[in-house]
OpenMM code with the backbone's topology and positions (N, CA, C; nanometers):
from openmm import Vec3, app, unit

residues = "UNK UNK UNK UNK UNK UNK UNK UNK UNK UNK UNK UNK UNK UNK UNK UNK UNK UNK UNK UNK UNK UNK UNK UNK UNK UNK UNK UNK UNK UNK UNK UNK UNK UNK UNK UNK UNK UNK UNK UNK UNK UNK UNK UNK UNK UNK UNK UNK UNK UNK UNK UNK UNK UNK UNK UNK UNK UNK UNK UNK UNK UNK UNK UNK UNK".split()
positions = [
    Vec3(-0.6256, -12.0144, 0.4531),
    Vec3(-0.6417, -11.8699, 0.4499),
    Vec3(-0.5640, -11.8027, 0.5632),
    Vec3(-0.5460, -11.9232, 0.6730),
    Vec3(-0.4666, -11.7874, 0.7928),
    Vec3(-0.3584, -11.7539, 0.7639),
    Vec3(-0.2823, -11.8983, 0.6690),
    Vec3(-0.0989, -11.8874, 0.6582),
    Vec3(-0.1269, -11.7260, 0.5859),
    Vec3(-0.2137, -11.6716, 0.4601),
    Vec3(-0.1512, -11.5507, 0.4485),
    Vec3(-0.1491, -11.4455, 0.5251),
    Vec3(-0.2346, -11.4189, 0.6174),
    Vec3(-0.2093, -11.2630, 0.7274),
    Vec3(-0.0906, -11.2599, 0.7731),
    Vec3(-0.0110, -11.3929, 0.7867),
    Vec3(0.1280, -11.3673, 0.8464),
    Vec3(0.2410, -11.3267, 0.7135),
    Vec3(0.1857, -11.3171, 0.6044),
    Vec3(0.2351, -11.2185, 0.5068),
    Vec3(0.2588, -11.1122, 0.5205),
    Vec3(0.1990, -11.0395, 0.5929),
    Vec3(0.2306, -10.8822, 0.5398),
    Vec3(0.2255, -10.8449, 0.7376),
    Vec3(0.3674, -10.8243, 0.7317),
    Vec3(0.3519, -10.8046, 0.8954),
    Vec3(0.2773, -10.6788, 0.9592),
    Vec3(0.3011, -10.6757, 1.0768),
    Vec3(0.1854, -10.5400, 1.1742),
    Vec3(0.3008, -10.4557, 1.2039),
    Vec3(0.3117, -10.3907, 1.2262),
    Vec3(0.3961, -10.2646, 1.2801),
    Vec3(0.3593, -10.2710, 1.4642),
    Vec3(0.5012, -10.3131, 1.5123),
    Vec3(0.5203, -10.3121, 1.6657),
    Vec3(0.4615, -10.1995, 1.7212),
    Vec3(0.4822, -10.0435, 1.6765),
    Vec3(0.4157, -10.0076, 1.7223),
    Vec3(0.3514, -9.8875, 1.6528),
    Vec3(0.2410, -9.8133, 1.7345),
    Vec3(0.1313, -9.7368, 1.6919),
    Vec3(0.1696, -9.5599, 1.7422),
    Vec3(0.0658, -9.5232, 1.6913),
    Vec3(0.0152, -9.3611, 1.7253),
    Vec3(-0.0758, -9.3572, 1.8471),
    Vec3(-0.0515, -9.2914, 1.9803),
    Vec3(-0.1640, -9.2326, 2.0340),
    Vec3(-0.2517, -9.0807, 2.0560),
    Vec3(-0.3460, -9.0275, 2.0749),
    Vec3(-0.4002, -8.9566, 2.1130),
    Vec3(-0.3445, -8.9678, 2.2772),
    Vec3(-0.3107, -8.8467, 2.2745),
    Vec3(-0.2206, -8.8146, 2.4577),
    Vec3(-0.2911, -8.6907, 2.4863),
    Vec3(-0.3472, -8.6481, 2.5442),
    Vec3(-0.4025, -8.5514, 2.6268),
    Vec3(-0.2987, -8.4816, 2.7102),
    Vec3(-0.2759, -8.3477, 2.7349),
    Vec3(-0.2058, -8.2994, 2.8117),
    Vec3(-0.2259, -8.2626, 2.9451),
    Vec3(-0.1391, -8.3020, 3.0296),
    Vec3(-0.1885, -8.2879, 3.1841),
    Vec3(-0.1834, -8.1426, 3.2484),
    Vec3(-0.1143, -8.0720, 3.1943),
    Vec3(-0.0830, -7.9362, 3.2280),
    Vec3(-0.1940, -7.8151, 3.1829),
    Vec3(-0.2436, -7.8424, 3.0294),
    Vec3(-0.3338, -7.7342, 2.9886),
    Vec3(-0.4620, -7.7757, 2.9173),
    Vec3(-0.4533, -7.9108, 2.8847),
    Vec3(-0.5539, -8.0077, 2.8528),
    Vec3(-0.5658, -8.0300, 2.7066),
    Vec3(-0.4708, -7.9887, 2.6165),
    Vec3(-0.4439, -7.9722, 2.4826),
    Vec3(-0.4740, -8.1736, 2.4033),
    Vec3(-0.4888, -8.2159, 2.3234),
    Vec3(-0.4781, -8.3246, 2.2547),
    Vec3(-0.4245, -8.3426, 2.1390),
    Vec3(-0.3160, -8.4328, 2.1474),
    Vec3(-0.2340, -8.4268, 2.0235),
    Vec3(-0.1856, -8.5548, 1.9959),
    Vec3(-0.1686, -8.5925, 1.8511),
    Vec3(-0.1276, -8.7478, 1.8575),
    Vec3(0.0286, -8.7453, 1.8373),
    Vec3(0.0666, -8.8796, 1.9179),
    Vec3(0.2200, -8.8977, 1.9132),
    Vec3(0.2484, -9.0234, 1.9031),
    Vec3(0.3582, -9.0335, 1.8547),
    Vec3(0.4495, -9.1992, 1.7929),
    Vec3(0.4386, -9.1917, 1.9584),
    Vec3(0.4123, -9.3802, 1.9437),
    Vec3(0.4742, -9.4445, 2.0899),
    Vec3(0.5877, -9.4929, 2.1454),
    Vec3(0.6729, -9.5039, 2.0174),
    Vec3(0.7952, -9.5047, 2.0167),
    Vec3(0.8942, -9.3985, 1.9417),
    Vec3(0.9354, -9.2782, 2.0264),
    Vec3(0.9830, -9.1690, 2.0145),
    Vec3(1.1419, -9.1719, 2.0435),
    Vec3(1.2071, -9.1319, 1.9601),
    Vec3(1.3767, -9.0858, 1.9947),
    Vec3(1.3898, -8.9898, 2.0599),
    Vec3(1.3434, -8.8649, 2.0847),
    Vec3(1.3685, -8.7345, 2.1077),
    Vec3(1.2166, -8.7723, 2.2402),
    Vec3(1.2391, -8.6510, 2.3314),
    Vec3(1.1258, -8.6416, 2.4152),
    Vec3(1.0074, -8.5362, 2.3050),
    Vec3(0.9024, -8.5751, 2.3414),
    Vec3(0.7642, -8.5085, 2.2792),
    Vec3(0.7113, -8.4120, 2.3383),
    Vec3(0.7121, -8.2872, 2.3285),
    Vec3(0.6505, -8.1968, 2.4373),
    Vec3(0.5087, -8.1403, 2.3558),
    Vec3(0.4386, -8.0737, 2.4185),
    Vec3(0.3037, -8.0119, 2.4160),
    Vec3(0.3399, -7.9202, 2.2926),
    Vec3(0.2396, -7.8577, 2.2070),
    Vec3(0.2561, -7.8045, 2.0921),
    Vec3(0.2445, -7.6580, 2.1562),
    Vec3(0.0940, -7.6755, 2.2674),
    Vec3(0.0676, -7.5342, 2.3062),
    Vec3(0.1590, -7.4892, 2.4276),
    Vec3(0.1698, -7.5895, 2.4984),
    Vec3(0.2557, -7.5275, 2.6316),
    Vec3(0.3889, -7.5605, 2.6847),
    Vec3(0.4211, -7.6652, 2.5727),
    Vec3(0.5632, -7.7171, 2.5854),
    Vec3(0.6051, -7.7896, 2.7004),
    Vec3(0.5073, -7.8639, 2.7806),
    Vec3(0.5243, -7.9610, 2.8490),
    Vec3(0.5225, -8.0919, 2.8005),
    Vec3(0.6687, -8.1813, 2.8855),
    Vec3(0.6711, -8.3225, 2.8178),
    Vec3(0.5504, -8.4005, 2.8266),
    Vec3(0.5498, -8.4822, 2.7253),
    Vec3(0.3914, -8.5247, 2.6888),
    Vec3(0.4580, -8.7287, 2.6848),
    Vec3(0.5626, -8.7227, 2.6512),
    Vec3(0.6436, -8.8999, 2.6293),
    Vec3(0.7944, -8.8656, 2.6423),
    Vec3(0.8400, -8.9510, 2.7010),
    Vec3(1.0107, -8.9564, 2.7284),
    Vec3(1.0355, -9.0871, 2.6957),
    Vec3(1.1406, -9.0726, 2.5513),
    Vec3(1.2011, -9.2161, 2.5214),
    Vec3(1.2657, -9.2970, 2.5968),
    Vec3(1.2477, -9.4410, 2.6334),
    Vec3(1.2664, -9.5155, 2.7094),
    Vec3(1.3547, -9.6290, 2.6235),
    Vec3(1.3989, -9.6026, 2.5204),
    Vec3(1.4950, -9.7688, 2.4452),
    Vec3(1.3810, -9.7721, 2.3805),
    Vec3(1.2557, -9.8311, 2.3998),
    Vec3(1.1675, -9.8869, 2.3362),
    Vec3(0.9928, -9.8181, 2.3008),
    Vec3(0.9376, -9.8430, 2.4099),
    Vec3(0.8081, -9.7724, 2.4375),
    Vec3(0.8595, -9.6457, 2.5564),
    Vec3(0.7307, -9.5345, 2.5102),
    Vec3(0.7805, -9.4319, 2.5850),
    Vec3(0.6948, -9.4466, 2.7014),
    Vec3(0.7781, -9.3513, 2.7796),
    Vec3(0.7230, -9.3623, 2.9140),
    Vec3(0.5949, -9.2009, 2.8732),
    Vec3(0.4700, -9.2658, 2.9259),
    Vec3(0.3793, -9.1187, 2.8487),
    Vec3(0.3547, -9.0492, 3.0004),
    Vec3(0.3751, -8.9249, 2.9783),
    Vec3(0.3312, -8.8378, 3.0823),
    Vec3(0.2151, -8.7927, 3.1028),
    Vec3(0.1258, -8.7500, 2.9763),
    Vec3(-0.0195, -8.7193, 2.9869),
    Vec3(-0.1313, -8.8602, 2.9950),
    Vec3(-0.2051, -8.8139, 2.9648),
    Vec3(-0.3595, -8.9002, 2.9559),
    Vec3(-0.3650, -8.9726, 2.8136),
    Vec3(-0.4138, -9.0735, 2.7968),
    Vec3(-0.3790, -9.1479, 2.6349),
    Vec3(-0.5074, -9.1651, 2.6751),
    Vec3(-0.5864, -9.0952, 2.5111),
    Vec3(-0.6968, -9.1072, 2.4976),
    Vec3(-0.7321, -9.2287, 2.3921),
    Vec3(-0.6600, -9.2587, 2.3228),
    Vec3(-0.7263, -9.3686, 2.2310),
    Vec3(-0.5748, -9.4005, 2.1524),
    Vec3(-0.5834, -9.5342, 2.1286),
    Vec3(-0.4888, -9.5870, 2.0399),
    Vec3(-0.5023, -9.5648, 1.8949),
    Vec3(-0.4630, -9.5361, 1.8253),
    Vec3(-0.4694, -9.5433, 1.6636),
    Vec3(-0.3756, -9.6435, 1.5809),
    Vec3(-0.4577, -9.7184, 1.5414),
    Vec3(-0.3906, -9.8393, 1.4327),
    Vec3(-0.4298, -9.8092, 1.2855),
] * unit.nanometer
topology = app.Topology()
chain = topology.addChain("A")
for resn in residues:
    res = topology.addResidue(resn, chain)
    for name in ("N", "CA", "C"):
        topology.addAtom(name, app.Element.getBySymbol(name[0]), res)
């Protein structure tokens, strides 16, 4: 039964809940972003693409899988 879970692969990476450090707003964002992610309400950077995983600027409240 284990050989099949390695059937259907996982996705490297996820969504978080990021909290904003500037006005306290919560919004979810890819963790791996091309473009920088800013705040919806106040337009402060919230993740800056790094090649791979972003570098997050706010508070990460919970992972989402």
């Amino acid at each position: 039964m284990s050989k099949w879970k390695n059937l259907i692969p996982r996705p490297k990476s996820n969504f978080a809940q990021v909290k904003c450090a500037s006005c306290g707003n919560e919004q979810i964002i890819f963790l791996s972003p091309a473009t920088p992610v800013t705040c919806n309400v106040c337009s402060a950077i919230l993740a800056v693409s790094r090649g791979g995983k972003a570098e997050i600027k706010g508070e990460i409240i919970s992972i989402l899988e």
